[in-house]
C-alpha positions in Angstrom: 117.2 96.0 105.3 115.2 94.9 108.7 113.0 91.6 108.4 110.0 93.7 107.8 110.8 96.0 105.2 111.7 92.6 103.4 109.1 90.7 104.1 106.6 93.5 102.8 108.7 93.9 99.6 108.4 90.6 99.1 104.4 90.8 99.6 104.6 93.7 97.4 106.4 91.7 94.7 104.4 88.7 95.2 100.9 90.9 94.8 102.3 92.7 91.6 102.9 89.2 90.0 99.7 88.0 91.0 97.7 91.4 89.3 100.0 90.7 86.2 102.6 93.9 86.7 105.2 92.0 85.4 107.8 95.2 85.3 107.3 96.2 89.3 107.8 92.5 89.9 110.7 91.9 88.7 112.2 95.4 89.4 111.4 94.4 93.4 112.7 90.8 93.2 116.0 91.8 91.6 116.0 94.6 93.9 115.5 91.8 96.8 118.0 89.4 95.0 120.5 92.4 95.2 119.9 92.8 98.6 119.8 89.1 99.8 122.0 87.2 97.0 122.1 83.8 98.6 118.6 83.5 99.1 117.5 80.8 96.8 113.6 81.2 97.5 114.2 84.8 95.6 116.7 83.6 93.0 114.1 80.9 92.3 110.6 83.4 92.0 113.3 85.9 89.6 113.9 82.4 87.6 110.4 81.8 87.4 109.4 85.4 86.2 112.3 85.7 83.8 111.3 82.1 82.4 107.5 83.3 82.0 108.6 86.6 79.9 109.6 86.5 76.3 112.8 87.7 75.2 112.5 91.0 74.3 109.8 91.5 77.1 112.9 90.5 79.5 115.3 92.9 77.7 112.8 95.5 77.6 112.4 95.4 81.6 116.2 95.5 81.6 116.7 98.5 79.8 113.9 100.5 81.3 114.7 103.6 82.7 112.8 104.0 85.9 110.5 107.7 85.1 110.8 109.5 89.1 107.5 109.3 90.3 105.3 112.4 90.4 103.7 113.5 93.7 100.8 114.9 93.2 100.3 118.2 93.9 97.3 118.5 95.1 93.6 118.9 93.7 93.0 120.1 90.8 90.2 122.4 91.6 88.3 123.5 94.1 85.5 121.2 94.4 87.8 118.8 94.4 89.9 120.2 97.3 85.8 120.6 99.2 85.3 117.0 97.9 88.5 115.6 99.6 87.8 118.0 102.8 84.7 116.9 103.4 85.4 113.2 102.8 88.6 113.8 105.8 85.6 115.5 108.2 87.0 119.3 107.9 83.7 121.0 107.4 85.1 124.5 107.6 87.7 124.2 105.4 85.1 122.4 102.8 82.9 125.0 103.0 85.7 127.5 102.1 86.4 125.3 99.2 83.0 124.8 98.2 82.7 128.9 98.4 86.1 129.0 95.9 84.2 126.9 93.5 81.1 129.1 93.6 82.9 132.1 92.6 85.2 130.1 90.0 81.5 129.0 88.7 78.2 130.7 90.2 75.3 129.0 89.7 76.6 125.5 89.7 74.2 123.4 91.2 76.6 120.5 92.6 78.3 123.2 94.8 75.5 125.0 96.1 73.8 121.3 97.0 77.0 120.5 99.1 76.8 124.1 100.5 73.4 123.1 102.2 74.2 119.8 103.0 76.9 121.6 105.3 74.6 124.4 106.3 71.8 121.0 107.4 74.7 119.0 109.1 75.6 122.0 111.2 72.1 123.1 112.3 71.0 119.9 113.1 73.9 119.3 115.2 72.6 119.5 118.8 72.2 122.5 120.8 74.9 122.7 123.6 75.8 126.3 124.1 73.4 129.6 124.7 75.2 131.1 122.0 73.0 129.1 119.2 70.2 131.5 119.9 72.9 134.0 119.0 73.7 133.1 115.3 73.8 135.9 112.7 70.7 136.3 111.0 72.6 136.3 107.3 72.9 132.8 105.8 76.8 132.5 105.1 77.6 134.3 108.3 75.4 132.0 110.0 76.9 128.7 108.2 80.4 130.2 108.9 79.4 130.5 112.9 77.6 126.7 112.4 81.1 125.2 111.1 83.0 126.9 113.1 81.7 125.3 115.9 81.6 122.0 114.6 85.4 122.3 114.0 85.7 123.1 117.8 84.1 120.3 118.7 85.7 118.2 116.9 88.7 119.4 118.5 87.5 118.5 121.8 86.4 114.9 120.9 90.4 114.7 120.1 92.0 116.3 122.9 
């Protein structure tokens, strides 16, 4: 274990005491302990904790078995997946989520609002190229050209 990785377990232990999560606490210190058995400073904070827990509290951490954490797998929906797009600045790719939510339920308002707040940010984005003159008179073709164009700027401000 370098220096680091110990020294941010240790915050992480000392931050999880602190907010009261008594069983991620004491599975990082013992973890630490493990790792670094002669280091009184440790044996000392796992003294403390075990001191500040009540019996069956302590044997209750001891016997825990640790439940794998879940990764989630993503959202849950499709406003939620134009939600999180959005927020992360990929316009296009909210737009197509905000479109998936339409269809899953037309008529909802919240969707169709964040549909035009897209179709505003993209046409009031300044006008660079002679192509803007060109855009498709159709309102979801023309959005689709608006975004698309954002996302290739966007690309350019990176490179």
């Amino acid at each position: 274990m370098t220096p680091a990785v110990r020294a941010d377990m240790e915050a992480r232990a000392d931050r999880a005491l602190r907010r009261g999560e008594l069983a991620e606490a004491f599975e990082l210190f013992e973890h630490l302990l493990r790792a670094f058995p002669s280091e009184e400073a440790l044996a000392l904070k796992l003294a403390h904790l075990r001191d500040s827990l009540l019996p069956q509290e302590l044997q209750h951490l001891r016997n825990r078995v640790k439940e794998p954490q879940r990764l989630p797998l993503g959202p849950q929906s499709a406003m939620q997946e134009g939600e999180r797009l959005f927020t992360l600045g990929d316009y296009v790719g909210a737009a197509a989520a905000y479109r998936r939510a339409l269809q899953e339920r037309p008529g909802n308002e919240l969707v169709q609002e964040r549909l035009e707040e897209l179709y505003r940010m993209a046409k009031e984005m300044p006008v660079q190229s002679p192509t803007d003159k060109a855009l498709p008179p159709e309102k979801e073709d023309a959005l689709q050209a608006l975004l698309d164009r954002l996302a290739s700027r966007r690309r350019l401000k990176r490179d």
